[in-house]
C-alpha positions as CSV (number, residue, x, y, z in Angstrom):
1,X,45.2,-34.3,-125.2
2,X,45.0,-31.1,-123.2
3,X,48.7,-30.0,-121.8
4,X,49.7,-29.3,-118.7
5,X,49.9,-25.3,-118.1
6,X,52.7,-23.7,-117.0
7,X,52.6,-19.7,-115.7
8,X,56.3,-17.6,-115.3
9,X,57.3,-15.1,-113.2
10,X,59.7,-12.9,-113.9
11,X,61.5,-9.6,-113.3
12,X,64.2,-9.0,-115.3
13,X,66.6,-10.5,-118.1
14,X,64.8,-13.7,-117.9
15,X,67.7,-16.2,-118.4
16,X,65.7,-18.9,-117.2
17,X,63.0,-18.2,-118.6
18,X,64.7,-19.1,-121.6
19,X,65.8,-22.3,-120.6
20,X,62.3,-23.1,-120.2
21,X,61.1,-22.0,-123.4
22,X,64.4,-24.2,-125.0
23,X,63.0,-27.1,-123.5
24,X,59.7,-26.5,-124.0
25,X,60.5,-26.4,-128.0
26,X,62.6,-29.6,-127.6
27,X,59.4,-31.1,-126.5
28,X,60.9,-32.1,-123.3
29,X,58.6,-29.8,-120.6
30,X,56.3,-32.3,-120.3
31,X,53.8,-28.9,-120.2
32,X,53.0,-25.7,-122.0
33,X,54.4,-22.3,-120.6
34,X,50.9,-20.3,-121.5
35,X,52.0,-16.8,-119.7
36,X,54.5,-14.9,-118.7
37,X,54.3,-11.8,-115.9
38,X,56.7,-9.6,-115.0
39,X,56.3,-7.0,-112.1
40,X,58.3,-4.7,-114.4
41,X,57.3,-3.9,-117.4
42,X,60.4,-3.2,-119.2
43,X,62.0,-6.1,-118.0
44,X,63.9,-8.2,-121.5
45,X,62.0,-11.4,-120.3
46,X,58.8,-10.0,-121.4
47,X,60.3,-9.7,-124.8
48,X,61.8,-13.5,-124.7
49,X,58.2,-14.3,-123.9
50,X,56.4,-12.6,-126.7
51,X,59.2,-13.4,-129.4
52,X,58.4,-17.3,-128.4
53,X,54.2,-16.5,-129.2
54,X,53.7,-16.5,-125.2
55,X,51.3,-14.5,-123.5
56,X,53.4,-11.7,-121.9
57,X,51.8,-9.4,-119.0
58,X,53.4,-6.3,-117.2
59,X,51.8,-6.1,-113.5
60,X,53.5,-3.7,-112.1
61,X,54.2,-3.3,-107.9
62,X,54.6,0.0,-108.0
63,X,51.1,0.8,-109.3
64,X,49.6,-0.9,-105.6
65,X,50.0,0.6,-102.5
66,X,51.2,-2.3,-100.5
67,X,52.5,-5.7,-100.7
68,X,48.9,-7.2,-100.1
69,X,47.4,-5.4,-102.2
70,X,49.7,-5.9,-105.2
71,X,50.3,-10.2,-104.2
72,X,46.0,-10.1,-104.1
73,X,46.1,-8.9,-107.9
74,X,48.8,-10.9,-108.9
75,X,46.9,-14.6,-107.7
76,X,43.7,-13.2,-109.2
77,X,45.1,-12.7,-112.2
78,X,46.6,-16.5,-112.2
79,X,43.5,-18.0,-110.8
80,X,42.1,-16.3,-114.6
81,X,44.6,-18.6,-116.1
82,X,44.3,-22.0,-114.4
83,X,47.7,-22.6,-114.3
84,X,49.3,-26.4,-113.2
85,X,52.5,-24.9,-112.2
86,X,53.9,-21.6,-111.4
87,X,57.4,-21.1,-111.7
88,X,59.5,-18.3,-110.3
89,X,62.3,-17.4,-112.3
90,X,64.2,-14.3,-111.0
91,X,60.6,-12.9,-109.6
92,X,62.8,-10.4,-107.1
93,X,59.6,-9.8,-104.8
94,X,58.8,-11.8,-101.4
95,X,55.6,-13.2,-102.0
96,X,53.0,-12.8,-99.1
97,X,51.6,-16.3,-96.5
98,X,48.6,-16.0,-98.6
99,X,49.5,-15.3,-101.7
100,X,51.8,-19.1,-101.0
101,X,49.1,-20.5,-99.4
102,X,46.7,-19.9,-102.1
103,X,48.9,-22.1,-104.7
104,X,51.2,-24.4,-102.3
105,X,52.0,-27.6,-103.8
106,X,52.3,-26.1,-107.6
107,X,54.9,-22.8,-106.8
108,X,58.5,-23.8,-107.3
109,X,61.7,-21.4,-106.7
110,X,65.4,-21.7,-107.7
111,X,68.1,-20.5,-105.4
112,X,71.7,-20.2,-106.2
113,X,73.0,-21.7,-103.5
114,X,72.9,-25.2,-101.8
115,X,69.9,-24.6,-99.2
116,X,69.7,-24.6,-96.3
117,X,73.3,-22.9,-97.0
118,X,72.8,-19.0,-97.6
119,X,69.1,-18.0,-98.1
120,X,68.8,-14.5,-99.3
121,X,71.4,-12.6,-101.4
122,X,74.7,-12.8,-102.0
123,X,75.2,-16.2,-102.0
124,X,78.3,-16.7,-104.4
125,X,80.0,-13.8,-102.0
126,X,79.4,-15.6,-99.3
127,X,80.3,-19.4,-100.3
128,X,83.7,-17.5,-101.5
129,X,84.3,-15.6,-98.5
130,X,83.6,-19.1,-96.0
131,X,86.1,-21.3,-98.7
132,X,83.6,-23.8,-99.7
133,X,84.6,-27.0,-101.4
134,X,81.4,-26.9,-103.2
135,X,78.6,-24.5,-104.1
136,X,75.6,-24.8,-106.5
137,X,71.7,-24.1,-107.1
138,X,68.5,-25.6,-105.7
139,X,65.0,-25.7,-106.4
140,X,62.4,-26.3,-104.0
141,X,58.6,-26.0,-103.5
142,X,57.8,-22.2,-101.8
143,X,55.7,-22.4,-98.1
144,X,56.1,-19.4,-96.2
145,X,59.7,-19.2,-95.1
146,X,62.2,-17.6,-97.3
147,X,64.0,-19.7,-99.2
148,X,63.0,-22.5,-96.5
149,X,60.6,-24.8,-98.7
150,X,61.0,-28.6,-99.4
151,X,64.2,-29.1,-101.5
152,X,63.9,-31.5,-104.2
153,X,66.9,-31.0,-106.3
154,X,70.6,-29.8,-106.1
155,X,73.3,-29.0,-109.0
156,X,76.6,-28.8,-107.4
157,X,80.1,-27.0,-108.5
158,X,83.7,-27.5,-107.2
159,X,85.1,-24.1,-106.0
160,X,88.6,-23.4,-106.3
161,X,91.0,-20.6,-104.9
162,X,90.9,-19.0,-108.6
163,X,87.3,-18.8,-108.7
164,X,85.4,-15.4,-108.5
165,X,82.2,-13.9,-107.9
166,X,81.7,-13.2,-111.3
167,X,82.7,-16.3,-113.1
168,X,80.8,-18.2,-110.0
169,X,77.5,-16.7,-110.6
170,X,77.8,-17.6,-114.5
171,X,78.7,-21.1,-114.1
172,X,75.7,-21.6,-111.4
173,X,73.2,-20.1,-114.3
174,X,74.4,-22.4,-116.4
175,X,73.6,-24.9,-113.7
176,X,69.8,-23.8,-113.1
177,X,69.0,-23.5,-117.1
178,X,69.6,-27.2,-116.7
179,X,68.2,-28.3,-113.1
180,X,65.1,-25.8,-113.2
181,X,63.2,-27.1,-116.3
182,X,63.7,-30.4,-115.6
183,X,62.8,-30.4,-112.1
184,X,59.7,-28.5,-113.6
185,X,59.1,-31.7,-116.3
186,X,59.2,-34.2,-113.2
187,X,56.6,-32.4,-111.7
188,X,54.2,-32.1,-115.0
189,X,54.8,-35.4,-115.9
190,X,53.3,-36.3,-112.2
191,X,56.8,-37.6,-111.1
192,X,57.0,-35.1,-108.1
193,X,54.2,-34.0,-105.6
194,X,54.5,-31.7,-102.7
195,X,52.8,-33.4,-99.7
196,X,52.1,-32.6,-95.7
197,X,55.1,-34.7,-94.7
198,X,57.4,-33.5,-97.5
199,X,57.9,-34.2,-101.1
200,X,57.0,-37.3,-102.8
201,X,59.3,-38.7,-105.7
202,X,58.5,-41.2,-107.9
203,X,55.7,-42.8,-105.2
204,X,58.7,-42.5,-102.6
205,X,59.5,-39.8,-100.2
206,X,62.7,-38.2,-100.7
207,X,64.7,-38.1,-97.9
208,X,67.4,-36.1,-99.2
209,X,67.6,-33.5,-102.6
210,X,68.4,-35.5,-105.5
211,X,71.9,-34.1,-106.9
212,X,71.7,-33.7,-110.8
213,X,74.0,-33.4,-113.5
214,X,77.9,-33.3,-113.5
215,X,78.1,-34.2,-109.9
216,X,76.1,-37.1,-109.9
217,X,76.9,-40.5,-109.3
């Protein structure tokens, strides 16, 4: 039985990364993470990967002299591996239309916050600073817009007037080593399809983000 293939990538400590390769050796992936690539090359997730017998490849940006150029090398090199899914864990660059284009409907993202609230950065600052009741991680198919794909799945955290940036972000990491590589399994185990009218769940289409773990009722 030939497994479903599963390409990373990353560009730094690779925390999630992790959490992939955890689940993966649980038997619980549903799928086979075959390669890892990193657009730095001395980035520590690189090191996860090859410690865990996983192909690890440096490509780095700063060797191409544009965006283009480097997101044209980058797809070629995972059209080579023939991947199922590509995830992006911590990959801090802003792929191109036709780099998305190319693989839409198998590239999924994780954002720390609870989209459409606070695309971009700074998100834990910013659900602090506005006093949110509640604040999180999503992950979502990647089209075009930033941060502006299909949501399929939310983890959710209570904020409280003692909570901090700090202690926020690492309580939402522990969130998306949970959510990510299972939303990932869903998909390889042909539970989850990206389609023109949105995303299809379990042969239904899902009309809102499904809320996962402590928060769900």
């Amino acid at each position: 039985m030939s497994s479903k293939k599963v390409v990373i990538l990353i560009s730094g400590s690779g925390s999630n990364l992790q959490a992939f390769i955890d689940k993966q050796n649980r038997g619980e992936l549903g799928g086979q993470v075959t390669t890892v690539i990193s657009n730095k090359a001395d980035a520590y997730g690189l090191v996860r990967a090859q410690n865990a017998g996983i192909e690890a490849i440096a490509l780095e940006h700063t060797d191409f002299g544009s965006r283009e150029a480097f997101d044209l090398a980058l797809a070629e090199k995972i059209e080579t591996l023939n991947p199922d899914l590509i995830i992006l864990a911590g990959f801090m660059r802003i792929l191109t239309s036709q780099f998305v284009e190319r693989f839409k409907g198998k590239l999924l993202n994780i954002h720390p916050s609870l989209l459409p609230k606070y695309p971009g950065l700074h998100t834990h600052r910013r659900a602090l600073e506005n006093k949110d009741e509640f604040h999180g991680t999503s992950v979502h198919f990647v089209t075009e817009e930033l941060d502006g794909g299909p949501i399929i799945a939310q983890s959710r955290l209570s904020l409280n007037s003692a909570s901090n940036e700090q202690t926020v972000m690492q309580d939402v990491q522990r969130l998306e080593h949970q959510l990510y590589p299972e939303v990932a399994s869903w998909f390889l185990n042909g539970r989850l399809v990206m389609e023109k009218e949105g995303v299809n769940f379990d042969g239904q289409k899902l009309r809102s983000p499904i809320i996962y773990g402590e928060d769900q009722s």
